[in-house]
VEXNUDO-292077 format. One line per 8 residues: their letters; for each residue x, y, z of C-alpha. Coordinates in steps of 0.001 Angstrom, whole numbers, plus 500000, padded with zeros to 6 digits. Example, Ala and Ser with C-alpha at 12.3 -4.5 7.8 and 13.67 -1.06 7.14 Angstrom:
<pts>
as	512300:495500:507800 ~ 513670:498940:507140 .
</pts>
This chain:
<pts>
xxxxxxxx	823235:816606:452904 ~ 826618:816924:450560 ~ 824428:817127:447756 ~ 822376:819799:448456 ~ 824823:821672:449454 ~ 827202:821060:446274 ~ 823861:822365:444609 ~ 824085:825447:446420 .
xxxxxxxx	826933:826383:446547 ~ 827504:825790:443170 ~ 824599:828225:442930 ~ 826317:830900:444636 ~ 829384:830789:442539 ~ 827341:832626:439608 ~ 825289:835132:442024 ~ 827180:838540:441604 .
xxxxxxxx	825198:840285:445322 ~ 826288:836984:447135 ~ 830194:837507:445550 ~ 830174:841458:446427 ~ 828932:840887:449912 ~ 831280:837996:450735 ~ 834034:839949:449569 ~ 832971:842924:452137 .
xxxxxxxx	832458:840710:454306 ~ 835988:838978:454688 ~ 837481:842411:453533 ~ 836000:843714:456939 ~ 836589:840741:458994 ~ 840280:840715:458015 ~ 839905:844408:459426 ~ 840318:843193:462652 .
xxxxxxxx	843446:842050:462454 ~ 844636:845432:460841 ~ 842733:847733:463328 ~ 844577:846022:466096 ~ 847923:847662:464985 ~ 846796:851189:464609 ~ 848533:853759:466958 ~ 845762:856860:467559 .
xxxxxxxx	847771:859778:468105 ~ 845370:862451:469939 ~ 847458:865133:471003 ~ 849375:864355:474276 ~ 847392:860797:474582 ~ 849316:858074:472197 ~ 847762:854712:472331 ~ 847822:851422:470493 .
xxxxxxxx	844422:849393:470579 ~ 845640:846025:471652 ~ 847450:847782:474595 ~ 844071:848109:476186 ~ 843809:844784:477008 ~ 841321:843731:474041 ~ 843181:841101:472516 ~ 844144:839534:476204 .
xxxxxxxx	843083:835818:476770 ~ 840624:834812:477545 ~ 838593:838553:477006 ~ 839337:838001:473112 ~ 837035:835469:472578 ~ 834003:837731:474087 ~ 834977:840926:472488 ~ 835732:839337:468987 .
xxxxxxxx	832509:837170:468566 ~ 830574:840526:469688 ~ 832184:842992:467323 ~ 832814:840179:464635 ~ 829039:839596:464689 ~ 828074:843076:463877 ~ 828747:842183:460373 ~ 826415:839393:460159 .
xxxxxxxx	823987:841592:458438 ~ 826391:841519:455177 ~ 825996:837413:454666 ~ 822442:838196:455893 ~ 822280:840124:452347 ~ 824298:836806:450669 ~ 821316:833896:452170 ~ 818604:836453:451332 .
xxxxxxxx	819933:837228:447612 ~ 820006:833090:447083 ~ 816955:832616:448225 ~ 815398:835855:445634 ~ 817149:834912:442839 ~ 815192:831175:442990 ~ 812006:833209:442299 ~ 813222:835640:440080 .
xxxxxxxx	815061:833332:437588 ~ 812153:830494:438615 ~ 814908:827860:439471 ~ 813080:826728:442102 ~ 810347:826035:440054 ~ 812747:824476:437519 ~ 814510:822389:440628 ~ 811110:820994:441510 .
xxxxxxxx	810114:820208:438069 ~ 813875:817802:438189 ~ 813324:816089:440771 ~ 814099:818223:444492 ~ 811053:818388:447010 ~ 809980:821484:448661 ~ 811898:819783:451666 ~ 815002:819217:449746 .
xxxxxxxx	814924:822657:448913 ~ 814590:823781:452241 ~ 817240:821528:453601 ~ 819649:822840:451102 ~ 819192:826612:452015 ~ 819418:825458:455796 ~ 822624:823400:455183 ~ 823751:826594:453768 .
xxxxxxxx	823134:828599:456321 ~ 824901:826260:458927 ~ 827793:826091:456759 ~ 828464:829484:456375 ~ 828081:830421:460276 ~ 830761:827214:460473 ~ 833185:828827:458212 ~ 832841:832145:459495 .
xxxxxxxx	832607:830758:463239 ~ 836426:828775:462137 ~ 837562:832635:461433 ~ 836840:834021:464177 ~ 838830:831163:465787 ~ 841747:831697:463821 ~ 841700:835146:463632 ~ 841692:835576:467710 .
xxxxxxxx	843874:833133:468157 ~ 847017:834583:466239 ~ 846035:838074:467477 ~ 845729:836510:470873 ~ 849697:834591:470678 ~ 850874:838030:469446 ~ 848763:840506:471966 ~ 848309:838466:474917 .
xxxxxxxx	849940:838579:478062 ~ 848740:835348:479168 ~ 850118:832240:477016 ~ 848995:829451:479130 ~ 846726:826799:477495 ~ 844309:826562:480183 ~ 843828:830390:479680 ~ 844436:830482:476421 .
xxxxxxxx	841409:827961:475801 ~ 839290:828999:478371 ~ 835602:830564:477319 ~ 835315:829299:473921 ~ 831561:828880:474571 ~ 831662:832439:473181 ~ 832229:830414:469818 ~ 829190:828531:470374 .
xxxxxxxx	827217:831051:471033 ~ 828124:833248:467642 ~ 827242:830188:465658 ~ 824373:829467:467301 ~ 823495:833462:466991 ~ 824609:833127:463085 ~ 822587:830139:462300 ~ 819222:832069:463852 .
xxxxxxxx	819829:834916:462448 ~ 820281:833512:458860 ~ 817201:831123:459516 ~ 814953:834069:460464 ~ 816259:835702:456678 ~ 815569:832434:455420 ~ 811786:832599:456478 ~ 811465:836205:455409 .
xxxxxxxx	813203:835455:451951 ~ 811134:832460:451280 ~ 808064:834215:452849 ~ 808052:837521:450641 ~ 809954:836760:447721 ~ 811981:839820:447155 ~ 814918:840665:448374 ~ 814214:844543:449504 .
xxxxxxxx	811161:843151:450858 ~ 812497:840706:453285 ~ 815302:842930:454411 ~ 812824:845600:455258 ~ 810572:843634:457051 ~ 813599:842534:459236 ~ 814408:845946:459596 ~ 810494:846382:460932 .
xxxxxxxx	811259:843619:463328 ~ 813775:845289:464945 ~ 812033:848776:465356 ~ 809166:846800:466751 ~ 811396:844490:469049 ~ 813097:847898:470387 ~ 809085:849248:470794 ~ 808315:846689:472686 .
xxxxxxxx	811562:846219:474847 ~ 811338:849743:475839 ~ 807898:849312:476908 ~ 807966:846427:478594 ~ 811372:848358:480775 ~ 809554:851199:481574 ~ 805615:850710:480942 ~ 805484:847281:482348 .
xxxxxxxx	808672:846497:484292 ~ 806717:843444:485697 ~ 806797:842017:481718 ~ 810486:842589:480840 ~ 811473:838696:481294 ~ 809479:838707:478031 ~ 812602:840246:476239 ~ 814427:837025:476581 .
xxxxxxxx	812148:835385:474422 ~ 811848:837788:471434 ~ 813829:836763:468493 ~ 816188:839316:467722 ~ 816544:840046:471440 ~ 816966:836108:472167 ~ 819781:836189:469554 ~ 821292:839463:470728 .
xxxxxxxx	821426:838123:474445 ~ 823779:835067:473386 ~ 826922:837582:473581 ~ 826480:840479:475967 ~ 828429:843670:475211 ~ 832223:842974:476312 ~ 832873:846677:476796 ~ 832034:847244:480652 .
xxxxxxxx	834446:844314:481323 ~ 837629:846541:480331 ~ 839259:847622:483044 ~ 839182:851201:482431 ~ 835668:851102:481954 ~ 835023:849095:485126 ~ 837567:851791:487296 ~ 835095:854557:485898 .
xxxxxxxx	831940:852767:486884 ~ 832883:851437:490085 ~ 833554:855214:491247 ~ 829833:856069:489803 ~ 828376:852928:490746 ~ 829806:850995:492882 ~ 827007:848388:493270 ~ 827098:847910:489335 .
xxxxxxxx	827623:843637:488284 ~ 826945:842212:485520 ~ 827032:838422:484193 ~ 828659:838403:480944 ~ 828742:834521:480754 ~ 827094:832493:477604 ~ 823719:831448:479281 ~ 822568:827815:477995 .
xxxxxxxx	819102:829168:478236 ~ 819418:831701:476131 ~ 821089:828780:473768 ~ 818086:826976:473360 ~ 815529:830060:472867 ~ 817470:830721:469413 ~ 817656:826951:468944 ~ 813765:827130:469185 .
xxxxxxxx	813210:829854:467155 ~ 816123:828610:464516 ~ 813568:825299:464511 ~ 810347:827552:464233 ~ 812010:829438:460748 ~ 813179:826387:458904 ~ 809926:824093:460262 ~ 808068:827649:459095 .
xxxxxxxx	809703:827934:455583 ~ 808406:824898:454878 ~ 805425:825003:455613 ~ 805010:828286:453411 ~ 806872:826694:450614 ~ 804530:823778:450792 ~ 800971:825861:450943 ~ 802229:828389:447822 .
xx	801219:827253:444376 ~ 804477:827814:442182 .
</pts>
C-alpha cells in the first residue's frame, strides 16, 4: 500500500491542475479560521460571526464538517485531473508495460483517495478545535469531545465522493467529461428526489439510497440547530424536529456505493483494451 501511494503522490507533485486546486483548496479552508473574526457592520446591527454560537462545542464539529465539505468539489477536480492525465500522457499504459496490474493501479488511485479525505478530515480537526478553545463557551473535555462522529462521517462522505470521480475519470477518460457527467448526476438525482417528494411520496425512502443523496445525508444542514433560527421556527412551527445525528445507516449506504466505484473501476479498467 506505501508503494503505490509513494507512486502517486510522487505523480501529483508534477501535475500543475492538482497543485492549483490544492492550493484553493487549503487557501479556502484556512478561510474559516479568518471568516470567524470578521465584524459585519450593517447599520445599527454590529455582529461578530463566532458570537452566534457557531464555533460553540460541541455544534462546531456539525457546522464545520458541513460547510468544510462544500469544497470537496475542488480535490474532486485534483483525483479527476490524476486519473486524465494517465490517459493523456499514456502512463498508465507505460505503468502496465513496467510491471503494475490493472489492480495495482486501481489500488493506488483508491489509496489516494483515502489519504487525502484523511489529511483533509485531520484539518478539519485541528482547525475546529483551536477555533473551538478560542470561541467556545464550553471548555470541558467531555463536551469538548463529544460528537466527533461528525468526523467520521465527512471522511466517509470524502472517500465516496472521490470514489464515484474515480469511476467517472477512469470510465470516460477526460477530465471535462467526467466532471460533467457528475454534474448530470446531480440534476438527475434532484429530478428524481423531487419526484419521488411530490409525485410519489410513497417512494421517497428511495432517496436514501441514491448516491449523491446517500453521501449528502451523512451531515444534515447544521443551520436550523442555531438558536435564533430555532426561536423563529418554533413561533411558525411549533411541531417542527429534526434529527441531526450521524445515522450508521446512512454510513454503510456510501460504504456500499464507495465499494461499488472502486470494485466498478476495475472492472472497466480490466474489459478496455489499452
Amino acid at each position: 500500500m506505501i508503494r503505490l501511494l509513494k507512486i502517486e503522490l510522487f505523480k501529483l507533485r508534477f501535475n500543475k491542475a492538482a497543485k492549483i486546486m490544492s492550493i484553493i483548496y487549503f487557501v479556502l479552508f484556512a478561510f474559516t479560521a479568518i471568516f470567524s473574526v470578521i465584524k459585519f457592520d450593517l447599520g445599527p446591527a454590529k455582529f461578530q460571526l463566532a458570537d452566534q454560537g457557531i464555533f460553540d462545542f460541541p455544534f462546531i464539529w456539525h457546522f464545520n464538517t458541513y460547510f468544510v465539505a462544500i469544497l470537496k468539489i475542488l480535490l474532486a477536480v485534483v483525483i479527476v485531473s490524476m486519473i486524465s492525465n494517465e490517459y493523456t500522457y499514456r502512463t498508465l499504459k507505460q505503468n502496465l508495460i513496467d510491471g503494475l496490474s490493472k489492480k495495482e493501479f486501481v489500488l493506488s488511485k483508491f489509496y489516494t483517495i483515502v489519504f487525502l479525505s484523511l489529511l483533509s478530515t485531520l484539518l478539519v480537526f485541528v482547525v475546529s478545535l483551536i477555533l473551538g478553545l478560542i470561541y467556545s463557551n464550553y471548555n470541558e473535555a467531555s463536551i469538548i469531545f463529544r460528537d466527533l462522529d461528525y468526523l467520521v462521517a465527512y471522511f466517509v462522505k470524502l472517500t465516496g465522493f472521490f470514489s464515484l470521480c474515480m469511476f467517472f475519470a477512469i470510465l470516460l477518460r477526460r477530465s471535462a467529461f467526467a466532471l460533467g457527467f457528475l454534474f448530470l448526476l446531480f440534476i438527475f438525482e434532484a429530478i428524481v428526489s423531487n419526484y419521488f417528494a411530490f409525485g410519489k411520496p410513497e417512494l421517497e425512502i428511495l432517496n436514501q439510497f441514491l448516491p449523491l443523496e446517500s453521501m449528502s445525508n451523512l451531515i444534515k444542514e447544521p443551520f436550523t440547530r442555531l438558536s435564533i433560527v430555532q426561536t423563529a421556527t418554533s413561533q411558525l412551527n411549533p411541531e417542527f424536529a429534526k434529527d441531526y445525528a450521524v445515522q450508521w445507516k446512512d454510513i454503510g449506504i456510501v460504504l456500499i456505493w464507495t465499494s461499488i466505484f472502486v470494485v466498478g473501476s476495475l472492472k472497466i479498467l480490466k474489459r478496455r483494451d489499452l
